[in-house]
N, CA, C and O atoms as a Tripos MOL2 file, in Angstrom:
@<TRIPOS>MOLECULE
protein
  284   283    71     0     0
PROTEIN
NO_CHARGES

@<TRIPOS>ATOM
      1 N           5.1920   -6.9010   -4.3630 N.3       1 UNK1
      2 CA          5.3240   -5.5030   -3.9830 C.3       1 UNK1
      3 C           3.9360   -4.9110   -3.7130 C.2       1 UNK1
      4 O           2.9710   -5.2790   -4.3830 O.2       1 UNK1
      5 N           3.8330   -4.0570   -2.8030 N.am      2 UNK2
      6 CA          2.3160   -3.5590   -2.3450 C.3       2 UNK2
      7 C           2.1620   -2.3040   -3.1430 C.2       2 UNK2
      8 O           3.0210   -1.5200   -3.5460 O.2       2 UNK2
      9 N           1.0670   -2.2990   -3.2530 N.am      3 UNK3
     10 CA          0.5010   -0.7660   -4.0140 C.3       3 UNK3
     11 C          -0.0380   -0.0820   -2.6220 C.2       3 UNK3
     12 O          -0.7910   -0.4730   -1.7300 O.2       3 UNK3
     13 N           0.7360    1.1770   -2.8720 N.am      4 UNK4
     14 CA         -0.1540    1.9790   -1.6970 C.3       4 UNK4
     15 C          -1.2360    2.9570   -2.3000 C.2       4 UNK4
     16 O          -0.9990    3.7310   -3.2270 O.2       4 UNK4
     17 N          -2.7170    2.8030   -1.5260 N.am      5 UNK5
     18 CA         -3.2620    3.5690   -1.5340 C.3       5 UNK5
     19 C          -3.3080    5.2080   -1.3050 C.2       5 UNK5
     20 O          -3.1650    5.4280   -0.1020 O.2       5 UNK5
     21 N          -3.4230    6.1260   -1.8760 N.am      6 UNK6
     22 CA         -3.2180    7.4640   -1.4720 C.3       6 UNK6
     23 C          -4.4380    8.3630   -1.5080 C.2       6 UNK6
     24 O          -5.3500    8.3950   -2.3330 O.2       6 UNK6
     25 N          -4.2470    9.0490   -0.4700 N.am      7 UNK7
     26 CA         -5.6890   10.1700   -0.3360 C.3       7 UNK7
     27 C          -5.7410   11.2540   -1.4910 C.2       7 UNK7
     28 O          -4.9170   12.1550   -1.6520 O.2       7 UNK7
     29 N          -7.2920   10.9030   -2.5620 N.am      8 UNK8
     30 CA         -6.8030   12.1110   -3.6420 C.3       8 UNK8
     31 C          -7.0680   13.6250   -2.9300 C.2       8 UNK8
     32 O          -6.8250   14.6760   -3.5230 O.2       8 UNK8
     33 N          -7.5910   13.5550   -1.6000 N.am      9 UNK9
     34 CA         -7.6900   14.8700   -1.0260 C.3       9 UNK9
     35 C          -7.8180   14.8390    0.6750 C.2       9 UNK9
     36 O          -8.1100   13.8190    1.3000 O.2       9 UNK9
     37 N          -7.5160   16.2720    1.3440 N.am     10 UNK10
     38 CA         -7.5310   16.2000    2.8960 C.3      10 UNK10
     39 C          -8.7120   16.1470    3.1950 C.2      10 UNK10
     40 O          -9.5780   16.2530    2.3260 O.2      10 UNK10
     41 N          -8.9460   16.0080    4.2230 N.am     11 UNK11
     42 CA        -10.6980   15.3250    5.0140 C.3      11 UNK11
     43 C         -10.5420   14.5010    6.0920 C.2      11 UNK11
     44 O          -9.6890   14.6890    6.9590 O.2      11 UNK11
     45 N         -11.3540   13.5620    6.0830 N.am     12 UNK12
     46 CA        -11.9300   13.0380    7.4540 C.3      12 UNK12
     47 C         -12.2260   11.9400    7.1770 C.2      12 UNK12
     48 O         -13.2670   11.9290    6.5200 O.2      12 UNK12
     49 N         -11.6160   10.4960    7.4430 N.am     13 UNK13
     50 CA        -12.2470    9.2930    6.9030 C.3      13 UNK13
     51 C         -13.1840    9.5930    8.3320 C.2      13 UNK13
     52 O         -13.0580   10.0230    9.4790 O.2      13 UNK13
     53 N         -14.3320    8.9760    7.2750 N.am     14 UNK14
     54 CA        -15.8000    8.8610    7.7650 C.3      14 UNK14
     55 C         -16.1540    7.0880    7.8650 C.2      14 UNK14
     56 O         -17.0370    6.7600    8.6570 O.2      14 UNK14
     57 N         -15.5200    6.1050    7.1370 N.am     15 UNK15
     58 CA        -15.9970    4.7820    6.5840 C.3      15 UNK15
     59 C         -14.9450    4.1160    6.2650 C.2      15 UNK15
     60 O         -14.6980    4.4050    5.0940 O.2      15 UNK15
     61 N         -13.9970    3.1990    6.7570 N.am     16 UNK16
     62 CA        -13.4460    2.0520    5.9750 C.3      16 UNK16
     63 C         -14.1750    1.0020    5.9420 C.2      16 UNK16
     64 O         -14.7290    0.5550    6.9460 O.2      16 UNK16
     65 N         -14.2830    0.3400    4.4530 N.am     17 UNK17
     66 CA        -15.0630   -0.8300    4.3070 C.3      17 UNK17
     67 C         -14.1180   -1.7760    4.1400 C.2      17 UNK17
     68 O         -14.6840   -2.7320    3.6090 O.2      17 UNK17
     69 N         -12.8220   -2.0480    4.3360 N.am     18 UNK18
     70 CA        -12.3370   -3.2180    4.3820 C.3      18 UNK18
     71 C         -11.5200   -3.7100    5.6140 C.2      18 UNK18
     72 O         -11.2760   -2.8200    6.4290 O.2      18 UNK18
     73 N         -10.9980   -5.0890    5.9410 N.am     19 UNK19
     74 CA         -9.6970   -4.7630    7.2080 C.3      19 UNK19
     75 C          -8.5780   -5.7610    6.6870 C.2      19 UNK19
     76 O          -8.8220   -6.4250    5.6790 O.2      19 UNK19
     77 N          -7.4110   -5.8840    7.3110 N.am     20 UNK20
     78 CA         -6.7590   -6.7320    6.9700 C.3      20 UNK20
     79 C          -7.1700   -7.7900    6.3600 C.2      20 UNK20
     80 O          -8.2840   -8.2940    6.5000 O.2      20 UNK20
     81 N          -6.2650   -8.1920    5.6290 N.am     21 UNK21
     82 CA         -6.9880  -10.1380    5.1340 C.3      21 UNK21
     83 C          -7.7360   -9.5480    4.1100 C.2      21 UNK21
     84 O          -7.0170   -9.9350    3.1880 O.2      21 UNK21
     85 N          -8.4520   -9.0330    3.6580 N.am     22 UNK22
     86 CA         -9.5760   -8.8670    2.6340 C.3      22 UNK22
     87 C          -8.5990   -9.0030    1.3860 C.2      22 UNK22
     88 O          -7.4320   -8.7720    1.0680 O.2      22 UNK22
     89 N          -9.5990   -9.4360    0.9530 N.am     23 UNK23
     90 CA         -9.4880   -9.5660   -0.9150 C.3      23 UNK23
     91 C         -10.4380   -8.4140   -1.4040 C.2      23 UNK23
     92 O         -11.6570   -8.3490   -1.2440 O.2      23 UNK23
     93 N          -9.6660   -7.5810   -1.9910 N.am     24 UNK24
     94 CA        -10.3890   -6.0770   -2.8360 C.3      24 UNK24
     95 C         -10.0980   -6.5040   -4.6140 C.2      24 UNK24
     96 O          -9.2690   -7.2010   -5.2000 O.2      24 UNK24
     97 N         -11.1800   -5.7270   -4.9970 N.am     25 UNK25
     98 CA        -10.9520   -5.8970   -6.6900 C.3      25 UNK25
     99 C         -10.5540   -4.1510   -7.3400 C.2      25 UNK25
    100 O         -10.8830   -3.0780   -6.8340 O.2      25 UNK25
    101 N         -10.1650   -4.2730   -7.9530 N.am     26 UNK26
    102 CA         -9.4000   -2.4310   -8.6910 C.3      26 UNK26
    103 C         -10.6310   -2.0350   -8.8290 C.2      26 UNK26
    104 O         -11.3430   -2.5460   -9.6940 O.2      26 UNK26
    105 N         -11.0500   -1.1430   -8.0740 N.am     27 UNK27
    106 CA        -12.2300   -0.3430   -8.6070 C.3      27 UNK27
    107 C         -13.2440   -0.9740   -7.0340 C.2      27 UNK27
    108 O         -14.4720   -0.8890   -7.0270 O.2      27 UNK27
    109 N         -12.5510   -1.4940   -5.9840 N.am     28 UNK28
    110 CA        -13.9470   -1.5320   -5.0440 C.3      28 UNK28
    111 C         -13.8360   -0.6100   -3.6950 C.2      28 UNK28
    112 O         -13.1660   -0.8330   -2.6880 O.2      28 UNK28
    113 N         -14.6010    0.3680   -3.9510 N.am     29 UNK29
    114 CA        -14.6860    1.1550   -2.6680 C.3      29 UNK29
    115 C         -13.5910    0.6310   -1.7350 C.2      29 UNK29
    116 O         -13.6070   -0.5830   -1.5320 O.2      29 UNK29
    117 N         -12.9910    1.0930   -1.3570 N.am     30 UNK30
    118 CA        -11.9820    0.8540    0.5200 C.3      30 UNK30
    119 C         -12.6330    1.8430    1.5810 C.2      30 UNK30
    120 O         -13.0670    1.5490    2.6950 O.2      30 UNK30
    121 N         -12.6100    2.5490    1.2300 N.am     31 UNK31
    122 CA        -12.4460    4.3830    2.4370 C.3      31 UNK31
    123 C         -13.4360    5.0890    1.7800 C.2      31 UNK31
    124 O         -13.7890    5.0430    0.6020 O.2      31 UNK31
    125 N         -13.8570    5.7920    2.7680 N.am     32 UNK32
    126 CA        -14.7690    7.0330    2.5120 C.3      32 UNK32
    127 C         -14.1540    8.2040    3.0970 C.2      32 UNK32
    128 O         -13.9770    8.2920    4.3120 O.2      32 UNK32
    129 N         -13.8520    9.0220    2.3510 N.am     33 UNK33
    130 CA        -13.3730   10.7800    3.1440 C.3      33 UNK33
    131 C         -14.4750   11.4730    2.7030 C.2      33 UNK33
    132 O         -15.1680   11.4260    1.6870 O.2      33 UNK33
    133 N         -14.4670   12.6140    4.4640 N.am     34 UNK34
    134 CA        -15.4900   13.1190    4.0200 C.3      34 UNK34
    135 C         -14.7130   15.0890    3.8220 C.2      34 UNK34
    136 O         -14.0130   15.6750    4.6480 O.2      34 UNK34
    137 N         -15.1940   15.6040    2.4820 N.am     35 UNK35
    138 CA        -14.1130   16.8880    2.4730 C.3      35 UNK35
    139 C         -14.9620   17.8590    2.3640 C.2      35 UNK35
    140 O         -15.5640   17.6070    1.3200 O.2      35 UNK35
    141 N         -15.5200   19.1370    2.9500 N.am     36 UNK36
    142 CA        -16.3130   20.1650    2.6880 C.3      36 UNK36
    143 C         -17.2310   19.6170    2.8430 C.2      36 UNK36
    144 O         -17.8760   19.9920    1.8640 O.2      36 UNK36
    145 N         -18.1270   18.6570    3.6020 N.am     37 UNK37
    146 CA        -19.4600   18.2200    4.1340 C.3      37 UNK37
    147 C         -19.9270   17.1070    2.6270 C.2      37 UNK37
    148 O         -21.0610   16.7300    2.3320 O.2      37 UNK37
    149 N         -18.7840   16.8420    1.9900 N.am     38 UNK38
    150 CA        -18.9520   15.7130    0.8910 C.3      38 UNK38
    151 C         -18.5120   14.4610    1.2840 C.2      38 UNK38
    152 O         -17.7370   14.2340    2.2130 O.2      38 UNK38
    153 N         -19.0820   13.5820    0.4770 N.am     39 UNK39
    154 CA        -18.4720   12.0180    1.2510 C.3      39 UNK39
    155 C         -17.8550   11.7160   -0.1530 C.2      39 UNK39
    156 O         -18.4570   12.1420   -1.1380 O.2      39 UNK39
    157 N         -16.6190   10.9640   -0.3230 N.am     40 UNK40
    158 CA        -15.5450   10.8310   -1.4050 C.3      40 UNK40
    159 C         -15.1040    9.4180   -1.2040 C.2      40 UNK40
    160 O         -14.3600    9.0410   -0.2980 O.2      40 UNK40
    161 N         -15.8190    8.4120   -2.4610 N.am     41 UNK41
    162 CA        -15.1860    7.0120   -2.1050 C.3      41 UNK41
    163 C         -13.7950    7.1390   -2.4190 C.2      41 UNK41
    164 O         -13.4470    7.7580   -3.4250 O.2      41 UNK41
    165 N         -13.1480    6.7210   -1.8120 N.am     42 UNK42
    166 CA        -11.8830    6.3220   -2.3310 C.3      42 UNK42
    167 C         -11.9720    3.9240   -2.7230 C.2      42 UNK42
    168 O         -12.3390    2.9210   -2.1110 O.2      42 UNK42
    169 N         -11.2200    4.3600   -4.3860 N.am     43 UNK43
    170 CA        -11.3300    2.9000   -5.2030 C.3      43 UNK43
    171 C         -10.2980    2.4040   -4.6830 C.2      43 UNK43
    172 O          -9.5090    3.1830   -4.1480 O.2      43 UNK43
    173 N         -10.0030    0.9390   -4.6920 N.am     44 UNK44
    174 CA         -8.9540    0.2090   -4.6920 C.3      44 UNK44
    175 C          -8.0070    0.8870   -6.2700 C.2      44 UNK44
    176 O          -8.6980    1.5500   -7.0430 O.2      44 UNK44
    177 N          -6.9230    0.7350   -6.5330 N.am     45 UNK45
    178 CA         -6.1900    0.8640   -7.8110 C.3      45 UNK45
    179 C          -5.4700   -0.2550   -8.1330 C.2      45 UNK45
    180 O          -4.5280   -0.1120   -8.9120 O.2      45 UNK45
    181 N          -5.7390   -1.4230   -7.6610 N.am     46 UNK46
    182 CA         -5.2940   -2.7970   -8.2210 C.3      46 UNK46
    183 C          -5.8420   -3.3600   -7.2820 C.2      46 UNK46
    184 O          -6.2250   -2.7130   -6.3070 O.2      46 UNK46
    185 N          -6.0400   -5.0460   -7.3990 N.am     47 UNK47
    186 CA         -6.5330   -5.8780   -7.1280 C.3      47 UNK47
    187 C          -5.8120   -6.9260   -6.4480 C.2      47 UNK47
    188 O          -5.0700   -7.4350   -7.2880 O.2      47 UNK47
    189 N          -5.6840   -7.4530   -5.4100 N.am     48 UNK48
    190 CA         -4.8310   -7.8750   -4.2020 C.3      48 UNK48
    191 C          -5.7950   -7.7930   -2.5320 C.2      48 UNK48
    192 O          -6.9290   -7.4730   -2.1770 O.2      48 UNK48
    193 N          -4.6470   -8.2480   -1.9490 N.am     49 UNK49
    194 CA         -4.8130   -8.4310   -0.6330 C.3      49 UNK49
    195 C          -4.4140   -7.1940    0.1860 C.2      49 UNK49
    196 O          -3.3840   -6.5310    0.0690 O.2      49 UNK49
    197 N          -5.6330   -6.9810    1.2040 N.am     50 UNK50
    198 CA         -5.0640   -5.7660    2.4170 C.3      50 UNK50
    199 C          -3.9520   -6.0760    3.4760 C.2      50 UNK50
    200 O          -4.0580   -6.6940    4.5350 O.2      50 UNK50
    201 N          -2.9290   -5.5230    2.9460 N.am     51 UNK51
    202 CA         -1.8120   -6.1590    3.8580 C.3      51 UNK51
    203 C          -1.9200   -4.9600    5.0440 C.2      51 UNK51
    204 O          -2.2350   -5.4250    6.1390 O.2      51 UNK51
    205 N          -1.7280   -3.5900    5.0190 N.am     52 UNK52
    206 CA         -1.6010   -2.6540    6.0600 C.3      52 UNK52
    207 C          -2.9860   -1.6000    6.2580 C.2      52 UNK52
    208 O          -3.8050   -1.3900    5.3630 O.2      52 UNK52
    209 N          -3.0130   -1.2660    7.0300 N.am     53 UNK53
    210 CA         -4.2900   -0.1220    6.9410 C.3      53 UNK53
    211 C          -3.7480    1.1560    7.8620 C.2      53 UNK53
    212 O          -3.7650    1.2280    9.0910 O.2      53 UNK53
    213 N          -3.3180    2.0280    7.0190 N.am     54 UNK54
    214 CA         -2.8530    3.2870    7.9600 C.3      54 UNK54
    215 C          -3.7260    4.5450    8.0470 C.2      54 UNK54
    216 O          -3.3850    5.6890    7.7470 O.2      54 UNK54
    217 N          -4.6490    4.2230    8.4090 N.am     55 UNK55
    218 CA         -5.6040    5.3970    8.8140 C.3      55 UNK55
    219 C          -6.5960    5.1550    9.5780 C.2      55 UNK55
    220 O          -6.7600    3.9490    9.7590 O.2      55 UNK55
    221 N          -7.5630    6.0390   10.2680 N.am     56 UNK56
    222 CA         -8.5730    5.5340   11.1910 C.3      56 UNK56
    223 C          -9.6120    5.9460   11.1450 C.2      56 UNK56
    224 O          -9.2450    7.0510   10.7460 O.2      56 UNK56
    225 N         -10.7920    6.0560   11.2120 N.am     57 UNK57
    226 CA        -11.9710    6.2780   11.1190 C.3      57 UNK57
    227 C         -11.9620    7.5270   12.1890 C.2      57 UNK57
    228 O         -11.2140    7.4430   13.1630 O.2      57 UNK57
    229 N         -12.8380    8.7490   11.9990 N.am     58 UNK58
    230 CA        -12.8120    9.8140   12.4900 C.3      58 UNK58
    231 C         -11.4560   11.0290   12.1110 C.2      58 UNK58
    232 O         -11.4460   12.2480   12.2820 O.2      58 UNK58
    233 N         -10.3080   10.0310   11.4970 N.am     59 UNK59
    234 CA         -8.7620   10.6890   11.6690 C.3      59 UNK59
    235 C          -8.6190   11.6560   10.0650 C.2      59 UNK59
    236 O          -9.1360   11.4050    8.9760 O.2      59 UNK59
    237 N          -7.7840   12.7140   10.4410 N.am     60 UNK60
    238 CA         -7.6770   13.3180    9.1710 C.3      60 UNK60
    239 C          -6.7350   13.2530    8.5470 C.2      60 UNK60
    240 O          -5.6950   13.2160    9.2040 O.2      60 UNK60
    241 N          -6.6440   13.2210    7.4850 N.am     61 UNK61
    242 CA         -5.7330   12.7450    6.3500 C.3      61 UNK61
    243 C          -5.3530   14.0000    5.4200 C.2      61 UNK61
    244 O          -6.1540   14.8460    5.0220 O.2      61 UNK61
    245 N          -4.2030   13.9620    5.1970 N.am     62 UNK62
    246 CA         -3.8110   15.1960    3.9830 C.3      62 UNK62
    247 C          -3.9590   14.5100    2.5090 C.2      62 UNK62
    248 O          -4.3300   13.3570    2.2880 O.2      62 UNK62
    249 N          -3.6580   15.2920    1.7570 N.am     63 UNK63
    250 CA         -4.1810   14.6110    0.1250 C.3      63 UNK63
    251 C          -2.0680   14.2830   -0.1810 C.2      63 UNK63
    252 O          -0.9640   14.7920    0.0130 O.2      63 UNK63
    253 N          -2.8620   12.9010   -0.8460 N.am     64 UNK64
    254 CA         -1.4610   12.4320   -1.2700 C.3      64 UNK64
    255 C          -1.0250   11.3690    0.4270 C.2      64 UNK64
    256 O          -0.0430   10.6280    0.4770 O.2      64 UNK64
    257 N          -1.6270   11.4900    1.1540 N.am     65 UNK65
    258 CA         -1.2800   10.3300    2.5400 C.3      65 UNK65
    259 C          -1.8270    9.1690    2.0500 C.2      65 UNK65
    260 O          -2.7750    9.1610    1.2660 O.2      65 UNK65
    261 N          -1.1610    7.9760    2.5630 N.am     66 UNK66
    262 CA         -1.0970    6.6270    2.2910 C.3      66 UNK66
    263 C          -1.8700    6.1290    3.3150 C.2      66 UNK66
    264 O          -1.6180    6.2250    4.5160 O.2      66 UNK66
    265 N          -3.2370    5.3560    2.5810 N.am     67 UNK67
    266 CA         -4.3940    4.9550    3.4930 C.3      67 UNK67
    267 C          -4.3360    3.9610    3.6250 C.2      67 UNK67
    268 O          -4.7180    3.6250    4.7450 O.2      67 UNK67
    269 N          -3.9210    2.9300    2.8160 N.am     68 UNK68
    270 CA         -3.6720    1.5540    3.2650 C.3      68 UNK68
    271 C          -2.9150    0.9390    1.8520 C.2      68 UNK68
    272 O          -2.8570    1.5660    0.7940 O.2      68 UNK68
    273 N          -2.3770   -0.3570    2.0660 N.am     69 UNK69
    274 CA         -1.0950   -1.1650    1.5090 C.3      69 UNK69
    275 C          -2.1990   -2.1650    0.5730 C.2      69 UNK69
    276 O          -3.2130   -2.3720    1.2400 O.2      69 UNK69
    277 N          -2.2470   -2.7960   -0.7260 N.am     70 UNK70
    278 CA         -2.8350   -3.7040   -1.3490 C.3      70 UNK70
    279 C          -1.8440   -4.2310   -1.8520 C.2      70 UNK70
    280 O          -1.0440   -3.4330   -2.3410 O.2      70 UNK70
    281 N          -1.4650   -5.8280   -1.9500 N.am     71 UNK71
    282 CA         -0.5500   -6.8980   -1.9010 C.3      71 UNK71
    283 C          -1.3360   -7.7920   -3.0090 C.2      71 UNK71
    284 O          -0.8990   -8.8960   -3.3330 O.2      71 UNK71
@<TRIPOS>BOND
     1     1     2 1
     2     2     3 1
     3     3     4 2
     4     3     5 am
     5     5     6 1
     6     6     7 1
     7     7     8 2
     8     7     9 am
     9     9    10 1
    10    10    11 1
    11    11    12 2
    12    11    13 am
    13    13    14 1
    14    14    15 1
    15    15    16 2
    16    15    17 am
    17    17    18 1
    18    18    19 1
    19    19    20 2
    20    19    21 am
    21    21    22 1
    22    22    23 1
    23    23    24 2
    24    23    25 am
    25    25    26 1
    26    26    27 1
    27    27    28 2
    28    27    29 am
    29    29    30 1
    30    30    31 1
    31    31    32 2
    32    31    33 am
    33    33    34 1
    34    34    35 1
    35    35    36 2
    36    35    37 am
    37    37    38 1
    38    38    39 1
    39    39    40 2
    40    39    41 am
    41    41    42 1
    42    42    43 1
    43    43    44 2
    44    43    45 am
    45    45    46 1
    46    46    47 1
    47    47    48 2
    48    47    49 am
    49    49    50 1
    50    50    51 1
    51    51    52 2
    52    51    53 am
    53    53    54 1
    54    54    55 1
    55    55    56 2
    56    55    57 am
    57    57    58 1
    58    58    59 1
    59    59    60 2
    60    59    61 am
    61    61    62 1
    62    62    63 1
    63    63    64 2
    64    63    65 am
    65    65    66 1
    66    66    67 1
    67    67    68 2
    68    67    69 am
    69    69    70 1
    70    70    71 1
    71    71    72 2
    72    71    73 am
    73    73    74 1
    74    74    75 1
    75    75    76 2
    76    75    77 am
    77    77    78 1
    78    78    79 1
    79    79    80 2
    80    79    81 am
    81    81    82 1
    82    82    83 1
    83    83    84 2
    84    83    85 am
    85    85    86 1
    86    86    87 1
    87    87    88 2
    88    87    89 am
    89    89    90 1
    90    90    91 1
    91    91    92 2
    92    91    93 am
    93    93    94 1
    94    94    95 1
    95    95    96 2
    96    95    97 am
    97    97    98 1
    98    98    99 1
    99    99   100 2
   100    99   101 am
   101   101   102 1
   102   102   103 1
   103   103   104 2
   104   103   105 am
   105   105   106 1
   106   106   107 1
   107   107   108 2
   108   107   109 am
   109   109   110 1
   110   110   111 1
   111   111   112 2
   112   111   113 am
   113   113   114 1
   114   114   115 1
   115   115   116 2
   116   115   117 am
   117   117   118 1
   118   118   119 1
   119   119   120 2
   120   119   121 am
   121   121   122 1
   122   122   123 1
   123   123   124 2
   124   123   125 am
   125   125   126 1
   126   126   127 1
   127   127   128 2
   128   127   129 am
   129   129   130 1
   130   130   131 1
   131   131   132 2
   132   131   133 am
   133   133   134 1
   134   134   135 1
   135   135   136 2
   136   135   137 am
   137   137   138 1
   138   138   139 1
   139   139   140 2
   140   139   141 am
   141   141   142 1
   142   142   143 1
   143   143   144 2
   144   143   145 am
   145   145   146 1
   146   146   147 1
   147   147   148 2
   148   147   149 am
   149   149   150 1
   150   150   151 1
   151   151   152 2
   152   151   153 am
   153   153   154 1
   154   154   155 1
   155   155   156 2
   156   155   157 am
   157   157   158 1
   158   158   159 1
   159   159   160 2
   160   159   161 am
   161   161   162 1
   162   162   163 1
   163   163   164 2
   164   163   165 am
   165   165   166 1
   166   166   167 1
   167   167   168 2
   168   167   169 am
   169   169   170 1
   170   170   171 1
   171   171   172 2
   172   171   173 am
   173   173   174 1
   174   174   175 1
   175   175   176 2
   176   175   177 am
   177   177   178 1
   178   178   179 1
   179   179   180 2
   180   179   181 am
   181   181   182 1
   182   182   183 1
   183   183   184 2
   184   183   185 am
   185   185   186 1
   186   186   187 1
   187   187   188 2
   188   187   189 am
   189   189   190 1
   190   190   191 1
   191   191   192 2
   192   191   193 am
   193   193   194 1
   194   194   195 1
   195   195   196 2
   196   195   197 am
   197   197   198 1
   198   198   199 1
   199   199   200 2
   200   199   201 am
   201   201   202 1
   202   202   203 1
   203   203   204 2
   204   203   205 am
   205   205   206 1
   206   206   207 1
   207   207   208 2
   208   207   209 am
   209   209   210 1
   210   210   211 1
   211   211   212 2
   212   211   213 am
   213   213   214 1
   214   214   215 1
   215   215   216 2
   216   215   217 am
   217   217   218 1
   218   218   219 1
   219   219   220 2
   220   219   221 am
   221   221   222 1
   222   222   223 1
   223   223   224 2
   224   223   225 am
   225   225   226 1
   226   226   227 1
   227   227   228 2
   228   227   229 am
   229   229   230 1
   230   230   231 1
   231   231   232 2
   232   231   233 am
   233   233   234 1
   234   234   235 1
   235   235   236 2
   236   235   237 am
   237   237   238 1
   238   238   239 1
   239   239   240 2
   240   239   241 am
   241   241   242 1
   242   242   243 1
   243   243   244 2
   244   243   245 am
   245   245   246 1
   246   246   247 1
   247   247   248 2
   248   247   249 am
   249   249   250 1
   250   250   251 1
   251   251   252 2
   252   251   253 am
   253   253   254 1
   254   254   255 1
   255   255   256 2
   256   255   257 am
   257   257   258 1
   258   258   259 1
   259   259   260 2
   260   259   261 am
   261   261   262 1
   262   262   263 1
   263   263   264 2
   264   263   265 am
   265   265   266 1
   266   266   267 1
   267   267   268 2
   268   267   269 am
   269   269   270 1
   270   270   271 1
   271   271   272 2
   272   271   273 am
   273   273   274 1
   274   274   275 1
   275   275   276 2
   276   275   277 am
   277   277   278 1
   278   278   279 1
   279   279   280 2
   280   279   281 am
   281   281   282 1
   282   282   283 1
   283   283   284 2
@<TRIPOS>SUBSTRUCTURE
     1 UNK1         2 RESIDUE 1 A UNK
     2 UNK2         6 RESIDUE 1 A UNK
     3 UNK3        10 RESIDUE 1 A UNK
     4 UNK4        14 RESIDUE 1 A UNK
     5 UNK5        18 RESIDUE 1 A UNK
     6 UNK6        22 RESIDUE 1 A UNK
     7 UNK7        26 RESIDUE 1 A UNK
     8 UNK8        30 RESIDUE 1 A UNK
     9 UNK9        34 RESIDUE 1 A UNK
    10 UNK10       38 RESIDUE 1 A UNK
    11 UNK11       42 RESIDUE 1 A UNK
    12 UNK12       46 RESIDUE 1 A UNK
    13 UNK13       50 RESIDUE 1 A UNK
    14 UNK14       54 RESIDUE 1 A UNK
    15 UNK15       58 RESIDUE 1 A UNK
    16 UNK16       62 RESIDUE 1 A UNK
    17 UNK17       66 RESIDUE 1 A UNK
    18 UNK18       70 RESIDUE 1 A UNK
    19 UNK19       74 RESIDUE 1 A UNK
    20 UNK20       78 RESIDUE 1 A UNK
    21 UNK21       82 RESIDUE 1 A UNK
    22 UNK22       86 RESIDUE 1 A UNK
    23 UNK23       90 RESIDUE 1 A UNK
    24 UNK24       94 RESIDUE 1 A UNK
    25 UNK25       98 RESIDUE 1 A UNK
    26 UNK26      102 RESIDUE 1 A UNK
    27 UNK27      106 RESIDUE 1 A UNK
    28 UNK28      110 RESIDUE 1 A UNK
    29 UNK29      114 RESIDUE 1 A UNK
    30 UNK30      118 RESIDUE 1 A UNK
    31 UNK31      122 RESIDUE 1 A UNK
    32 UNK32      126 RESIDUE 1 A UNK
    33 UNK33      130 RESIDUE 1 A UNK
    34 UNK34      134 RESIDUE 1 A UNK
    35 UNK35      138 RESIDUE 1 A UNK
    36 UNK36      142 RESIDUE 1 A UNK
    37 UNK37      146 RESIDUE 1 A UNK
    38 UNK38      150 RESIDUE 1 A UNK
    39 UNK39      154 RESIDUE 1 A UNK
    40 UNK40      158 RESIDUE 1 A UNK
    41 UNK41      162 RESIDUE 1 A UNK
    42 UNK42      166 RESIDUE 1 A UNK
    43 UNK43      170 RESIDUE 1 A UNK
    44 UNK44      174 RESIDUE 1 A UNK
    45 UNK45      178 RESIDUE 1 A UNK
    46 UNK46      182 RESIDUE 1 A UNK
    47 UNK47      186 RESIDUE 1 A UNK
    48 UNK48      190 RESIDUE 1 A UNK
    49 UNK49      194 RESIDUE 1 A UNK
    50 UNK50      198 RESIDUE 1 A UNK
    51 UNK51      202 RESIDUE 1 A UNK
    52 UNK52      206 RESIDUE 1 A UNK
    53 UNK53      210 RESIDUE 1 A UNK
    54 UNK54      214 RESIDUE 1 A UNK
    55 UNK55      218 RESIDUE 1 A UNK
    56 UNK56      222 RESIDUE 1 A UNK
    57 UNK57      226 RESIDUE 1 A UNK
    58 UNK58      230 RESIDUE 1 A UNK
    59 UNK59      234 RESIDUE 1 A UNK
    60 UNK60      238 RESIDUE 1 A UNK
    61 UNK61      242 RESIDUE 1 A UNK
    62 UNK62      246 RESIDUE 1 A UNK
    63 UNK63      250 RESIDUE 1 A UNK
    64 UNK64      254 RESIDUE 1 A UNK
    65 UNK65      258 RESIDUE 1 A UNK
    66 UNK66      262 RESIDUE 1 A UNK
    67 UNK67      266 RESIDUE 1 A UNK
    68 UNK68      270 RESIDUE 1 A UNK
    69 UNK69      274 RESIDUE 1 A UNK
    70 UNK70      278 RESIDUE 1 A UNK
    71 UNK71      282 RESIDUE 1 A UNK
């Protein structure tokens, strides 16, 4: 079953550091949002494989949107 990632707030991904296929560990940076001229890592929350990536670099995101799938 996949864990979905969720935005803890609205903004602007500025940075994804991973893509499909990757192996992430709970706690390693994925995404960067940027909210009120702040940059906000967003962590992995378990440790798995990037199965989906639903967001895009430049694109804005509401808080609580699903940024990408970990398997």
């Amino acid at each position: 079953m996949a864990t979905e990632l969720k935005s803890p707030m609205s903004g602007k991904v500025v940075n994804i550091k991973v893509k499909v296929g990757d192996s992430v560990l709970n706690g390693e940076t994925v995404v960067v949002i940027e909210s009120m001229k702040m940059e906000v890592p967003v962590v992995a929350e378990a440790s798995g494989v990037v199965k989906e990536i639903k967001c895009a670099v430049e694109g804005a995101v509401n808080i609580r949107e699903v940024l990408l799938l970990i398997e």
